[in-house]
NUDRENZA-930297 format. One record per residue: residue number from 1; residue in three letters; x, y, z of N, C-alpha, C in turn. Coordinates in steps of 0.02 Angstrom, whole numbers, plus 50000, padded with zeros to 5 digits. Layout:
% NUDRENZA-930297
NUM/ALA/X/Y/Z/X/Y/Z/X/Y/Z
...
//
This chain:
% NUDRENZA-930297
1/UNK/55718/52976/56411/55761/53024/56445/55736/53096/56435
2/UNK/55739/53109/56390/55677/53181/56347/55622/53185/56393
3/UNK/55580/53157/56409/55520/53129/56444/55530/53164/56528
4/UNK/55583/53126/56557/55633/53155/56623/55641/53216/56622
5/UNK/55695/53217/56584/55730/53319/56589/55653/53337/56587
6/UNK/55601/53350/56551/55534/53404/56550/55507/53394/56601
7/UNK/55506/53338/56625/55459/53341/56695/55516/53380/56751
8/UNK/55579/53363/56749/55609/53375/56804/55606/53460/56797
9/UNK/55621/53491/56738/55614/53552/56699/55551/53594/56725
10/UNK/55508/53561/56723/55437/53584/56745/55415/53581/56818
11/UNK/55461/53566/56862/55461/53551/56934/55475/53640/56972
12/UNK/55449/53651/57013/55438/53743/57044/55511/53736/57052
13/UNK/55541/53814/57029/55625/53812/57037/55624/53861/57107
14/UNK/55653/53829/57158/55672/53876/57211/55741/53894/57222
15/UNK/55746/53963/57222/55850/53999/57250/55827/54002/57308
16/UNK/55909/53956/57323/55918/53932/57398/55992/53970/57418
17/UNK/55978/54026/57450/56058/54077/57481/56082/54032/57547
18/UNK/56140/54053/57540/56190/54003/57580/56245/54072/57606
19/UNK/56305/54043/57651/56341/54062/57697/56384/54052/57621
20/UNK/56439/54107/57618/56484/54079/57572/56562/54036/57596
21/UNK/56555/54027/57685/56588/54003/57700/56558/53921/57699
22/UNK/56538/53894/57724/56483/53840/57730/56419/53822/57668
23/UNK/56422/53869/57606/56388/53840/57565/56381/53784/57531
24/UNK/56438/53761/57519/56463/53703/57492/56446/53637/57531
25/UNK/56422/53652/57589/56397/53571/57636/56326/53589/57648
26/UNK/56298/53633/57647/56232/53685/57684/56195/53667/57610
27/UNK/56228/53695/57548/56164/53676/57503/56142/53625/57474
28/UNK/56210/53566/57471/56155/53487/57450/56135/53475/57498
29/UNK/56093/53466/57548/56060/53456/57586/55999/53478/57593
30/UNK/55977/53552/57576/55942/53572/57565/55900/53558/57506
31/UNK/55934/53557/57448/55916/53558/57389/55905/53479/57354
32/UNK/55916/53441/57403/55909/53359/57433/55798/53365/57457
33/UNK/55833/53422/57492/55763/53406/57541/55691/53435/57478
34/UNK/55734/53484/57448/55699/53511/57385/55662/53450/57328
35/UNK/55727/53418/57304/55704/53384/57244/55664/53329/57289
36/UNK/55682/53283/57343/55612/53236/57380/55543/53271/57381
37/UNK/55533/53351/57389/55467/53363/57398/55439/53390/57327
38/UNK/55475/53366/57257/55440/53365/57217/55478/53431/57181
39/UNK/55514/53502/57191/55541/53551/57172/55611/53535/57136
40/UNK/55649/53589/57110/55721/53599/57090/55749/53659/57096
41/UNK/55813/53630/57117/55848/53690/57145/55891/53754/57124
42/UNK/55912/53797/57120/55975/53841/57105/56002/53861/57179
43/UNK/56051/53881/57154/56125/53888/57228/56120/53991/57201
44/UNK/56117/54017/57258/56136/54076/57256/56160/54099/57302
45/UNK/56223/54139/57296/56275/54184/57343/56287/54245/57328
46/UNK/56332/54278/57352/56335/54345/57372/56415/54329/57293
47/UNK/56400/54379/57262/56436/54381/57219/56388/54348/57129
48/UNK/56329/54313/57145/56311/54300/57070/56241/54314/57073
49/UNK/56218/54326/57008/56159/54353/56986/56099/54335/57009
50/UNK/56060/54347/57051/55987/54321/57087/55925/54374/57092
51/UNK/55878/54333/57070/55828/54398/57046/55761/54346/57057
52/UNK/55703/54353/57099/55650/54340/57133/55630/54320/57079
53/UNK/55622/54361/57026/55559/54352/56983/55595/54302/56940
54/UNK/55652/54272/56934/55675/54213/56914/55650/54149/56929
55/UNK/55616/54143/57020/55599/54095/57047/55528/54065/57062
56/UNK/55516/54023/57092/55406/54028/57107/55446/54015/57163
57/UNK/55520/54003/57198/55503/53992/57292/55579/54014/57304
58/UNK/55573/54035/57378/55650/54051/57388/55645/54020/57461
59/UNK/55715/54006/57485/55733/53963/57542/55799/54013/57558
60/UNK/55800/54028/57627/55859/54068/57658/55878/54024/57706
61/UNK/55942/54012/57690/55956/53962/57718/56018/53985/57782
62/UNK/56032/53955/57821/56085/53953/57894/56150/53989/57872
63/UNK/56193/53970/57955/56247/54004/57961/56251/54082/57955
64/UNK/56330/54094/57961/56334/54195/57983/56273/54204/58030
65/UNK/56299/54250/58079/56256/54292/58109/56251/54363/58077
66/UNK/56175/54391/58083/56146/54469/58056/56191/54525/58100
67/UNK/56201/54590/58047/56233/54631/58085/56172/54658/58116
68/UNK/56189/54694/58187/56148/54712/58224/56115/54766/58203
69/UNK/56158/54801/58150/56166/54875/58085/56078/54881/58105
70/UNK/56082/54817/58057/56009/54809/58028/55931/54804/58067
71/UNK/55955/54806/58116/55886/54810/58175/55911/54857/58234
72/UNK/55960/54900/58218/55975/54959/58270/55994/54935/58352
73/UNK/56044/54880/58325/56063/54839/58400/56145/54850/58435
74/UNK/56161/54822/58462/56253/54819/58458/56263/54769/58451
75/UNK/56325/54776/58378/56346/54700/58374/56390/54668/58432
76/UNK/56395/54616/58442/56427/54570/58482/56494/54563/58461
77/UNK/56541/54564/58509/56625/54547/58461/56604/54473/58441
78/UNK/56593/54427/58461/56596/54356/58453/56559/54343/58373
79/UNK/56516/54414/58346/56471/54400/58313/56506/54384/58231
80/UNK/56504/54334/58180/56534/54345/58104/56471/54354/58082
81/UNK/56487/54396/58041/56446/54436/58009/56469/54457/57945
82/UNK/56414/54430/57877/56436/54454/57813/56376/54504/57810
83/UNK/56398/54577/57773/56348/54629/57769/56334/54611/57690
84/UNK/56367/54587/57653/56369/54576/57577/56298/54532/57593
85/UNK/56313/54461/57615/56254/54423/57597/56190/54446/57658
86/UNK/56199/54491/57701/56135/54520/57728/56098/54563/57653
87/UNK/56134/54596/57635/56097/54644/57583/56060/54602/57566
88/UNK/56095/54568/57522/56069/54506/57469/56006/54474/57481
89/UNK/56012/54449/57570/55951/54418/57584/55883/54471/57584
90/UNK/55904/54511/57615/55843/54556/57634/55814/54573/57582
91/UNK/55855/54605/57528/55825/54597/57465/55767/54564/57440
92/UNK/55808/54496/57418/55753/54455/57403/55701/54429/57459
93/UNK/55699/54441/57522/55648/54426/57571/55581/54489/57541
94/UNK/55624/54531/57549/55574/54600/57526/55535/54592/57456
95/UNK/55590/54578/57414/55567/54571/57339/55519/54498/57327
96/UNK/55515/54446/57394/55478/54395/57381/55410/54397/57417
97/UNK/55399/54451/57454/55336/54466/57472/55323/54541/57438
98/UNK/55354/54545/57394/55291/54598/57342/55275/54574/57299
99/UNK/55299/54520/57268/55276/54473/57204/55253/54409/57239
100/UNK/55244/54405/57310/55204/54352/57343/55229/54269/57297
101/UNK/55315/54264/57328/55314/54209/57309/55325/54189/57388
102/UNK/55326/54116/57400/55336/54075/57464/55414/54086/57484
103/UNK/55404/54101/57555/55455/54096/57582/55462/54034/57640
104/UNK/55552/54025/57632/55553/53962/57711/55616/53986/57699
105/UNK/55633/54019/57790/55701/54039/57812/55698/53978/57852
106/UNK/55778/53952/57855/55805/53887/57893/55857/53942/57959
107/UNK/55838/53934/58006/55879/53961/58063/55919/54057/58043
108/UNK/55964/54066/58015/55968/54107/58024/55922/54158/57954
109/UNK/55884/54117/57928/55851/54136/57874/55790/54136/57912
110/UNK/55766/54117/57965/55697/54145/57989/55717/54212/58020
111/UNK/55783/54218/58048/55782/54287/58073/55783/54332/58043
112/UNK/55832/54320/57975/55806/54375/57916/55744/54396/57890
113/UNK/55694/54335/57886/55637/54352/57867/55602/54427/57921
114/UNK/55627/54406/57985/55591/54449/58031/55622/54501/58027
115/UNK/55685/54511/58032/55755/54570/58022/55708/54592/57945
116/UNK/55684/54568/57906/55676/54607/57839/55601/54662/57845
117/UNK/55598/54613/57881/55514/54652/57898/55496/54714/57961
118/UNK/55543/54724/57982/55546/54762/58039/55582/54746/58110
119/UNK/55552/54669/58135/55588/54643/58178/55672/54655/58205
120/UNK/55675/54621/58268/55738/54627/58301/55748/54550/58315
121/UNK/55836/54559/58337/55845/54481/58376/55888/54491/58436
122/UNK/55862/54430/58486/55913/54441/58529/55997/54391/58510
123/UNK/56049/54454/58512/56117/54399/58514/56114/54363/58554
124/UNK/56118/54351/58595/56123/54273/58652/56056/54263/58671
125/UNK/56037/54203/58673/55983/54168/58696/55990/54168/58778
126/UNK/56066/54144/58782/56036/54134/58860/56062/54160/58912
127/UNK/56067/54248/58879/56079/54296/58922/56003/54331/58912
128/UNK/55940/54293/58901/55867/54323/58892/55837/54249/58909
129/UNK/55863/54237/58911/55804/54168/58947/55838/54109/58995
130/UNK/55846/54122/59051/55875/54075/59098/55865/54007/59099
131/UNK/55832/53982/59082/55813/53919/59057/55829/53865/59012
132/UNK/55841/53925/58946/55864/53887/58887/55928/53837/58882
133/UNK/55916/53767/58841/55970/53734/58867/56037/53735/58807
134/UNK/56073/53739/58818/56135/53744/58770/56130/53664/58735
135/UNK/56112/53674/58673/56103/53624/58642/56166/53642/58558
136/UNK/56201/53612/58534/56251/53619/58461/56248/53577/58416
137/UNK/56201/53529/58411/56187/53493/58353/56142/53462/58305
138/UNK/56165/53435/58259/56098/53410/58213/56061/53368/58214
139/UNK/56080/53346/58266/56023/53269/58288/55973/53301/58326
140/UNK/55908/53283/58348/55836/53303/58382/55844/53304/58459
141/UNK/55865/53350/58488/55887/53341/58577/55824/53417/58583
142/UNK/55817/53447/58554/55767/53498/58578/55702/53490/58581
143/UNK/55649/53507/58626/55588/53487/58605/55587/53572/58585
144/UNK/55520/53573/58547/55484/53648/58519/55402/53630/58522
145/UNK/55373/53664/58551/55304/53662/58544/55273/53697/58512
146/UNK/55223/53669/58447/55213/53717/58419/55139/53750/58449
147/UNK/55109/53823/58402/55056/53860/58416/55007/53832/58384
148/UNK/54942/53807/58426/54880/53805/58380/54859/53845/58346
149/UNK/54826/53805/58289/54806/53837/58234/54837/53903/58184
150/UNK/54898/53901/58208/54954/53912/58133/54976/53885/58075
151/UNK/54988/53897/58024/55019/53847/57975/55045/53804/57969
152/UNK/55105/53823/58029/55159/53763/58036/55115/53688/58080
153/UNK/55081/53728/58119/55017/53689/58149/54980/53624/58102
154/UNK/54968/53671/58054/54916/53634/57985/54974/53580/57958
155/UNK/55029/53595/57937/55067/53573/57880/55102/53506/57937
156/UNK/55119/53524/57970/55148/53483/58021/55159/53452/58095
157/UNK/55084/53445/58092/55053/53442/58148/55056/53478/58211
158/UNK/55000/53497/58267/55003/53523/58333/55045/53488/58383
159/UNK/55072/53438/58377/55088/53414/58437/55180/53440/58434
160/UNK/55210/53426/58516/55287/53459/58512/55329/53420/58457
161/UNK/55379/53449/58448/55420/53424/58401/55500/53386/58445
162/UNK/55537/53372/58399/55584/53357/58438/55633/53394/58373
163/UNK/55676/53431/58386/55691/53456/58317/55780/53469/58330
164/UNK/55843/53484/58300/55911/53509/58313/55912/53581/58330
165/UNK/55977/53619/58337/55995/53674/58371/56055/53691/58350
166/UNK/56049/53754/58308/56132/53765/58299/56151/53817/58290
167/UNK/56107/53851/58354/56093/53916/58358/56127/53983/58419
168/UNK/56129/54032/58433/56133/54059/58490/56101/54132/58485
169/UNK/56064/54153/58441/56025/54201/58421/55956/54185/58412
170/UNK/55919/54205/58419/55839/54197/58410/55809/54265/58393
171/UNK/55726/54276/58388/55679/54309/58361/55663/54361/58440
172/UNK/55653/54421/58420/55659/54457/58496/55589/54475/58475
173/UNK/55578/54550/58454/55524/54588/58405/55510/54562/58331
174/UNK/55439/54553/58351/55405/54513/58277/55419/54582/58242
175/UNK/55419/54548/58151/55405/54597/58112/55325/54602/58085
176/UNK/55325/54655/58050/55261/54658/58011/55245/54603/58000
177/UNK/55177/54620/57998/55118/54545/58000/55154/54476/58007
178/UNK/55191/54481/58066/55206/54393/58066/55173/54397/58144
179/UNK/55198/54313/58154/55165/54288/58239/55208/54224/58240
180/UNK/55212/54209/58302/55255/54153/58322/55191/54106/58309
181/UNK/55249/54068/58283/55225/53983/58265/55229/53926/58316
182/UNK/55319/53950/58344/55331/53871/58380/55374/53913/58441
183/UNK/55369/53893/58489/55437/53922/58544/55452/53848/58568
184/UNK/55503/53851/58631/55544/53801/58651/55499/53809/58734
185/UNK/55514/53771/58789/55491/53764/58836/55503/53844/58881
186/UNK/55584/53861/58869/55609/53910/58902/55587/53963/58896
187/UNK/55542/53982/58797/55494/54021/58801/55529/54069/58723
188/UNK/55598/54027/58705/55644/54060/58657/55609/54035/58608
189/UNK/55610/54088/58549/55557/54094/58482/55573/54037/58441
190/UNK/55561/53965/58414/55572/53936/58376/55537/53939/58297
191/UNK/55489/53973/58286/55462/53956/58223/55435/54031/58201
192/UNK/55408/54089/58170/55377/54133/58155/55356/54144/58064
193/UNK/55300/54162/58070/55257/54132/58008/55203/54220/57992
194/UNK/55170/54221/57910/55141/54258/57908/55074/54239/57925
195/UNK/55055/54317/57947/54974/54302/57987/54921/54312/57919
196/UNK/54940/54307/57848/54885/54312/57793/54901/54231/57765
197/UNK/54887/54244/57701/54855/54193/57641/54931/54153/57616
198/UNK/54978/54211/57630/55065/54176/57591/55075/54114/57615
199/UNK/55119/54097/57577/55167/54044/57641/55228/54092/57650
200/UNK/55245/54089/57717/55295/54148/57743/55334/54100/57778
201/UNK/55354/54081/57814/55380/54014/57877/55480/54025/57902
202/UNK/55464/54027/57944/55551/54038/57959/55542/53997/58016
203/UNK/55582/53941/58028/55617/53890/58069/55690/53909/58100
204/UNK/55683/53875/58167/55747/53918/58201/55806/53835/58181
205/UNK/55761/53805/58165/55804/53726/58167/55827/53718/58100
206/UNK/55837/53652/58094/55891/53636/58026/55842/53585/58001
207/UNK/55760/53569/57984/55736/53522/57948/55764/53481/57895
208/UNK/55815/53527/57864/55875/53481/57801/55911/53422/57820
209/UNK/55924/53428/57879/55948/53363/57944/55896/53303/57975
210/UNK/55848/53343/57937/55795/53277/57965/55766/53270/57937
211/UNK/55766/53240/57878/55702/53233/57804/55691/53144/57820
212/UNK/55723/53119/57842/55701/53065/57853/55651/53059/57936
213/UNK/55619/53121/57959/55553/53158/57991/55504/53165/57942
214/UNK/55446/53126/57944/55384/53133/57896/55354/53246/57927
215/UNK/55377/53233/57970/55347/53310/57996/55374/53351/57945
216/UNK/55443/53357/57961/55525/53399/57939/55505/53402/57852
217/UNK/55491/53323/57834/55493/53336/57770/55414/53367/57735
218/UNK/55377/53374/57779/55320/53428/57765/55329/53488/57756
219/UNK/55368/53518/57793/55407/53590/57783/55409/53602/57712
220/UNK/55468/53553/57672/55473/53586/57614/55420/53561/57562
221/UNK/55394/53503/57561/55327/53494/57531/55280/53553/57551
222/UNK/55277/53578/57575/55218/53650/57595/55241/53688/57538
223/UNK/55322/53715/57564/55338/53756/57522/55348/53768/57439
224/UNK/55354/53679/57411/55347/53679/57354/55289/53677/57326
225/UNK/55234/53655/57354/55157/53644/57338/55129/53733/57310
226/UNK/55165/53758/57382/55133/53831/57379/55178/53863/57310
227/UNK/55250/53870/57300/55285/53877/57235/55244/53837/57170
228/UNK/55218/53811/57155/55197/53762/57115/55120/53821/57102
229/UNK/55080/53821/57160/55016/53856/57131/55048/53920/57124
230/UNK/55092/53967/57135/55108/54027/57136/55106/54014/57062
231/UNK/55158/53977/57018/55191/53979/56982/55099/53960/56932
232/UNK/55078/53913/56930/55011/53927/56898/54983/53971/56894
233/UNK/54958/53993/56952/54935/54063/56958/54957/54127/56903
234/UNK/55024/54130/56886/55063/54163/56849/55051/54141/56782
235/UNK/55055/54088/56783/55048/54053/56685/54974/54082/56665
236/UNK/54921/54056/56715/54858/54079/56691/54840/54156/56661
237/UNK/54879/54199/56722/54863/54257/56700/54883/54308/56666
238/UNK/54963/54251/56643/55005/54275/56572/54963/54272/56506
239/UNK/54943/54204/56511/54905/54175/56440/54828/54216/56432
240/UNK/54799/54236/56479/54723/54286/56465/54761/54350/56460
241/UNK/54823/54372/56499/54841/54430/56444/54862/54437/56403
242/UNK/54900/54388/56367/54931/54377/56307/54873/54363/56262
243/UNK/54792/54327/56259/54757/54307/56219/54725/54394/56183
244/UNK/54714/54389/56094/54698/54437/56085/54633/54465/56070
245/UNK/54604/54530/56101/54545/54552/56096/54491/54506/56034
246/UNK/54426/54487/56048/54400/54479/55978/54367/54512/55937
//
């Protein structure tokens, strides 16, 4: 049992932020999809202590819509909106690409990623793209095609996806150094990723809904692989500075 707890102990710890209305169904699922790809989890919300350099990976996870505050837009009446857990996120989006740990936003956590970085979004999808089909659930009715030779490309193959929707906001203006990954047929942003060395990745879908997808469950295997060398990376170059002069 001793043997267990250290390995499980020694597994990359990723904080996974949640809706504080919907956290409670939103994070075992996630943190489901976590411990299958080899990681372990912590739950963080708007109200308790969360700090980057606590973690080797962070996951922004769904639900609430972004105030528009934050990308110089007009909010929508229809729009709920917590400004508490926007802070919160952006924060640590910001604070996880200066200490270059991995990021994976799940739907409204890819928009933050882009909202953190400069980016905009559009409130309605399909008052910007005539096409798009009104889709509301967690089963796979959407196709998404992804972009050659992107990450999401590498990790989970080029070919379209079939993926859920539980969305009505999308990615308008990229932020700093990102690029679309995946769009939908209609041309609405499904995936946006960094254009360097990180793992950066924001998904407009709910992969937590589909881990029984060998694709879906690549997602967070990426992301813990990449948490895992971060987190080496760090031990190594604790221990040569900690070793003393001879």
């Amino acid at each position: 049992m001793d043997r267990l707890l250290r390995r499980y102990r020694n597994r990359p710890l990723i904080g996974i932020t949640t809706s504080a209305r919907s956290g409670w169904r939103i994070f075992p699922a996630i943190a489901l999809s976590v411990l299958l790809a080899g990681g372990r989890a912590v739950w963080w919300r708007v109200g308790r202590p969360a700090s980057i350099r606590d973690v080797d990976g962070l996951i922004v996870g769904g639900g609430d819509d972004i105030s528009a505050d934050l990308y110089g837009g007009r909010l929508m009446p229809e729009a709920r909106v917590d400004p508490e857990r926007d802070a919160l996120e952006r924060r640590l989006v910001r604070d996880a690409r200066t200490l270059r740990r991995p990021v994976l936003g799940i739907c409204r956590g890819a928009q933050m990623m882009n909202v953190a970085l400069g980016g905009s979004l559009h409130q309605d999808i399909y008052a910007v793209y005539a096409d798009a089909r009104r889709h509301w659930t967690v089963l796979p009715r959407k196709t998404v095609r992804v972009v050659g030779g992107t990450y999401l490309a590498r990790i989970s193959g080029p070919d379209e996806m079939r993926v859920n929707a539980l969305h009505t906001q999308s990615v308008a203006d990229l932020g700093r150094g990102l690029r679309i990954a995946a769009r939908e047929p209609s041309g609405v942003v499904q995936a946006v990723e960094c254009t360097g060395d990180d793992f950066y990745l924001g998904v407009q879908w709910h992969p937590e809904h589909l881990i029984y997808a060998r694709r879906q469950r690549r997602i967070f295997q990426a992301l813990v692989e990449a948490a895992r060398a971060r987190a080496e990376h760090r031990a190594q170059a604790q221990a040569v500075d900690e070793m003393e002069p001879l």
